[in-house]
C-alpha positions in Angstrom: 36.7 15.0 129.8 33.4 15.5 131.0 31.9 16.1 127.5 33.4 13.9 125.4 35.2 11.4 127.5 39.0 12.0 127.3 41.4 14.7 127.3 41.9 16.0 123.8 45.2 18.0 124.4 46.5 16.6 127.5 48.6 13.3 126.9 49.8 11.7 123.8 46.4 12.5 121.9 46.3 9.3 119.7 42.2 9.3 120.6 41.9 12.6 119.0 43.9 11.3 115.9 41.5 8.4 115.8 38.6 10.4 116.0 39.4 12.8 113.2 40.7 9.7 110.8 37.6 8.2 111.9 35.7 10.8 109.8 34.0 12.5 113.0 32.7 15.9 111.9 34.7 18.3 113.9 33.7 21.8 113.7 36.3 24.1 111.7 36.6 26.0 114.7 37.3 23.1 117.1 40.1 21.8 114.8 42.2 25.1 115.0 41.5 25.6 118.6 42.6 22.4 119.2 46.0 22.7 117.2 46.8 26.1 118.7 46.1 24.7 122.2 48.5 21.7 121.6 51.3 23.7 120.3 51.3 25.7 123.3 51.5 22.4 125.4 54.0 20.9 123.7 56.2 24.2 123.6 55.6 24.6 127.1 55.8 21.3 128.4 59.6 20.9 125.8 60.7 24.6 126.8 60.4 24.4 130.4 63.1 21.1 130.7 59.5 18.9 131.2 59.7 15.4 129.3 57.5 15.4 126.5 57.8 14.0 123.0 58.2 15.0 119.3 56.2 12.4 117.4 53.0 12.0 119.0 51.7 16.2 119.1 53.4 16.0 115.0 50.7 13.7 114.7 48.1 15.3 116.2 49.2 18.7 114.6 48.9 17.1 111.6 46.1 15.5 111.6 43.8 18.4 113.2 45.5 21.0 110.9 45.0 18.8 107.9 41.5 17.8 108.3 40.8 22.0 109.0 42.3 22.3 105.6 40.3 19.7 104.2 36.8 21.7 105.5 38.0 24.9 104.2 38.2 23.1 100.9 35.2 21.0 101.0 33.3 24.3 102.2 34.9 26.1 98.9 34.0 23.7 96.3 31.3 21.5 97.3 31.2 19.9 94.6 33.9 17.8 94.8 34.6 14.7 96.8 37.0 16.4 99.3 37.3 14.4 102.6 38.8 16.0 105.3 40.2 12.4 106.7 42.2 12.3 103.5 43.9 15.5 104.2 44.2 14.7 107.7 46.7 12.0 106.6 48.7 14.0 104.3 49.0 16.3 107.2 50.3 14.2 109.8 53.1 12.7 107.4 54.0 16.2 106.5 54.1 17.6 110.0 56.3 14.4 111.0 58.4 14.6 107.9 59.2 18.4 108.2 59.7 18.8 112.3 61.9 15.6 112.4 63.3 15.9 108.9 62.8 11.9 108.6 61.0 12.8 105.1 61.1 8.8 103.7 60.2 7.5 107.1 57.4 9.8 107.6 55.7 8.8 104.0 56.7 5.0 104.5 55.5 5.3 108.0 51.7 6.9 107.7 51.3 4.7 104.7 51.6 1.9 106.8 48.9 3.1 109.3 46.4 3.2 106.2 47.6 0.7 103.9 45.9 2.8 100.9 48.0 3.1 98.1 45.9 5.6 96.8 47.6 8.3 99.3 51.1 7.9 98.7 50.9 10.6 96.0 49.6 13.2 98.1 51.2 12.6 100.9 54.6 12.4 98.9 53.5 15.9 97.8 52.9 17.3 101.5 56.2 16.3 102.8 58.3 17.0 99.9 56.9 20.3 100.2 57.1 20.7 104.7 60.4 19.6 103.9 61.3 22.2 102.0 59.8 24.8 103.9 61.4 23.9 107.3 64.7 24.0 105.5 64.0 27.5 104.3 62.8 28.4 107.8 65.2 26.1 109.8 68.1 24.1 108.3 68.0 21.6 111.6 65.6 19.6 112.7 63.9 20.3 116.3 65.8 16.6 117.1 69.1 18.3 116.1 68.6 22.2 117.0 69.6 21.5 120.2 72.9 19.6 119.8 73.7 23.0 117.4 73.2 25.5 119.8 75.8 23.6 121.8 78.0 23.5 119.2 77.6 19.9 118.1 76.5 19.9 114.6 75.1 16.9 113.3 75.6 16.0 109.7 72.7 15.3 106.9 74.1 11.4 106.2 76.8 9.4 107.0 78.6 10.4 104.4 77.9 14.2 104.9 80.8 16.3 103.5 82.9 17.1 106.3 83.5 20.8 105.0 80.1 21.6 106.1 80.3 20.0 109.5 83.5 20.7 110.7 84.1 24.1 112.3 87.1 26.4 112.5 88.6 25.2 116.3 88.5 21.7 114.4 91.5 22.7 112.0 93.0 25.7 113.4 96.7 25.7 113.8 97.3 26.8 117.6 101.2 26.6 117.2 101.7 30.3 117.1 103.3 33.1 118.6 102.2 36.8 118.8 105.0 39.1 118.6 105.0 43.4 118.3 105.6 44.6 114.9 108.9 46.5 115.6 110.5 43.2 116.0 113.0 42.5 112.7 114.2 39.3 112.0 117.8 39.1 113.3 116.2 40.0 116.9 114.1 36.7 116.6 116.9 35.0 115.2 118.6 36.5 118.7 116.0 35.8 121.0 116.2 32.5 120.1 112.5 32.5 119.0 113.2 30.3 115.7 114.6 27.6 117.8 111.3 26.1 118.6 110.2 24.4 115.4 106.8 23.6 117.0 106.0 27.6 115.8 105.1 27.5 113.0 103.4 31.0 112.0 103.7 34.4 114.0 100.8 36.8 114.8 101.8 40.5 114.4 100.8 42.9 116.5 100.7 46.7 116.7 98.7 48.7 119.4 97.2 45.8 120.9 95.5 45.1 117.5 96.0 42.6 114.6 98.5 44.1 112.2 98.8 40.5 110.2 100.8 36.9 110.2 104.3 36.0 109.2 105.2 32.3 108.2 108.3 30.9 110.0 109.8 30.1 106.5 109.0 33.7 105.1 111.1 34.9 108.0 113.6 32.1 107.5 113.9 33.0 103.5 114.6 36.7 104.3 117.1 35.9 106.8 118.5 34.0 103.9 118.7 36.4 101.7 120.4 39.4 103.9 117.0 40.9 104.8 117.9 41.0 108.8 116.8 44.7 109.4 113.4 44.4 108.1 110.5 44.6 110.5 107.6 42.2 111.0 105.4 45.2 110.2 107.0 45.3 106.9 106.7 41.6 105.9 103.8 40.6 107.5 101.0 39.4 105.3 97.7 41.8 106.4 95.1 40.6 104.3 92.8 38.5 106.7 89.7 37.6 107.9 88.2 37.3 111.7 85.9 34.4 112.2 84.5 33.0 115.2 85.8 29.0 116.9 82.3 27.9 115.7 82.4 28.8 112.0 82.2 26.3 109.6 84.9 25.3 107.3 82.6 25.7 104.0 82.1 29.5 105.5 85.4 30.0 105.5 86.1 28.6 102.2 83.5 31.2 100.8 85.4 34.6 103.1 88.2 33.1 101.4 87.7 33.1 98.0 85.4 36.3 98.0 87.7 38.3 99.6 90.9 37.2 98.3 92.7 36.8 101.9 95.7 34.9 102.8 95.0 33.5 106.5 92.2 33.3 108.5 92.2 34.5 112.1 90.2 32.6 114.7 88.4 34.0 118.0 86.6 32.8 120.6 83.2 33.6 120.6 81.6 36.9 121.8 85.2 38.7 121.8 87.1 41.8 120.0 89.5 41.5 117.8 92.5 42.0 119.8 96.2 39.7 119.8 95.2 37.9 123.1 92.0 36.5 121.8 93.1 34.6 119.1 92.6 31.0 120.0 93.8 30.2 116.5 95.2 30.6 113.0 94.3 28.9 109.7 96.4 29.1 106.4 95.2 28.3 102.9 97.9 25.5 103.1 96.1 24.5 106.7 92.9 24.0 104.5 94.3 22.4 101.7 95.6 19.5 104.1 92.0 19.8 105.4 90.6 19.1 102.1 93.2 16.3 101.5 92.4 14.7 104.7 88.7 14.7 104.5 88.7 13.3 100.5 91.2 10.3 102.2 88.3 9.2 104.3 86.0 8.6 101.6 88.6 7.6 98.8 87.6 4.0 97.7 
């Protein structure tokens, strides 16, 4: 403050943006001392629950790490008409673009602050490009990230496709029953266990473990036919797969298909494998109605 008047990291920074725009000579130095000491602000300031914003330090990221860029070129081949104000600009729609993932708004946006036409190439370029890298390094945005990690996830566009946004606790079947393996089918015709129609499918279990899953009409169609004696161990479909509450649907549409499996089994997070944890079951049919569902929403 004292040397040059004003703060350069603390605050929104907008006087440092000018200045650089401005074409002030900053040293090369200056400009990545500068960056580096507003990242750590704004991480700090974000991190610790302090209220800070997004936009403005995008800016000033990429305007200070642009115009470096701009030097280390001009310094490389002088003789070419490199200005570093230039770069500056195509930096700061590029930071915006790939931290908030707003890629049109940030090129319609810093075109607006210059009114030159003859940047919208370039900066087209840059964000294209810091768009592509944050999705290879992050698939949300630091707006979204947060709303993720809580289990929210937030979809692309409104008309996102609802297998990659809706998670396995959205469609699992919870109308099931765990019984032991031993059990045959007259003794849960006997216990009266088919009476409640709201059960749909039955959980095996053996040794406190997951043996597999029955179908109330697979036990229904081999009481039909005679098959009374027959155990759930010896009926029960064992081909399945574990997932977590928060998997996604199009996740489980690839464990399904890759590994040939009849039913998916769904835990809640951070525990074993074992009978009482299951919060869940999901059948093939179970995701077909999904994929019914969803394509009804959007049918025109």
């Amino acid at each position: 403050m004292a040397l040059f008047g004003h703060y350069y990291v603390e605050g929104i920074g907008y006087s440092t943006i000018q200045e650089v725009l401005s074409g002030k000579r900053f040293p090369l130095y200056l400009l990545l001392i500068l960056s580096i000491l507003k990242l750590l602000a704004t991480s700090l300031t974000l991190g610790s629950g302090g209220s800070g914003g997004i936009f403005s330090p995008s800016l000033f990221l990429g305007a200070t790490l642009g115009s470096a860029y701009g030097l280390v070129l001009a310094g490389l081949f002088p003789e070419l008409p490199i200005s570093p104000p230039a770069f500056a600009v195509a930096g700061m729609a590029g930071m915006v673009g790939g931290v908030t993932g707003a890629a049109m708004t940030a090129i319609v946006m810093i075109f607006e602050m210059t009114l030159d036409y003859t940047v919208i190439l370039p900066i087209t370029i840059t964000v294209a490009i810091s768009y592509g890298i944050r999705k290879m390094l992050s698939r949300e945005s630091i707006y979204t990230q947060k709303l993720v990690r809580r289990g929210h996830v937030i979809p692309d566009s409104l008309r996102a496709s609802l297998i990659e946004v809706k998670m396995a606790r959205d469609i699992m079947d919870t109308r099931f029953k765990v019984l032991p393996a031993s059990l045959t089918f007259e003794e849960m015709a006997g216990q009266g266990i088919l009476k409640d129609t709201a059960l749909v499918n039955f959980l095996v279990e053996e040794d406190d473990g997951i043996l597999g899953m029955v179908t109330r009409s697979m036990v229904l169609s081999n009481l039909k036919y005679g098959r009374k004696a027959d155990t759930l161990r010896d009926a029960a479909r064992k081909d399945y797969l574990v997932v977590t509450e928060k998997t996604t649907v199009l996740r489980l549409f690839r464990g399904i298909f890759s590994h040939e499996i009849s039913f998916v089994v769904v835990l809640s997070d951070g525990t074993t494998a074992s009978a009482e944890n299951v919060r869940g079951l999901i059948t093939k049919e179970r995701l077909a109605e999904f994929v019914t569902e969803a394509a009804e929403q959007f049918s025109l």
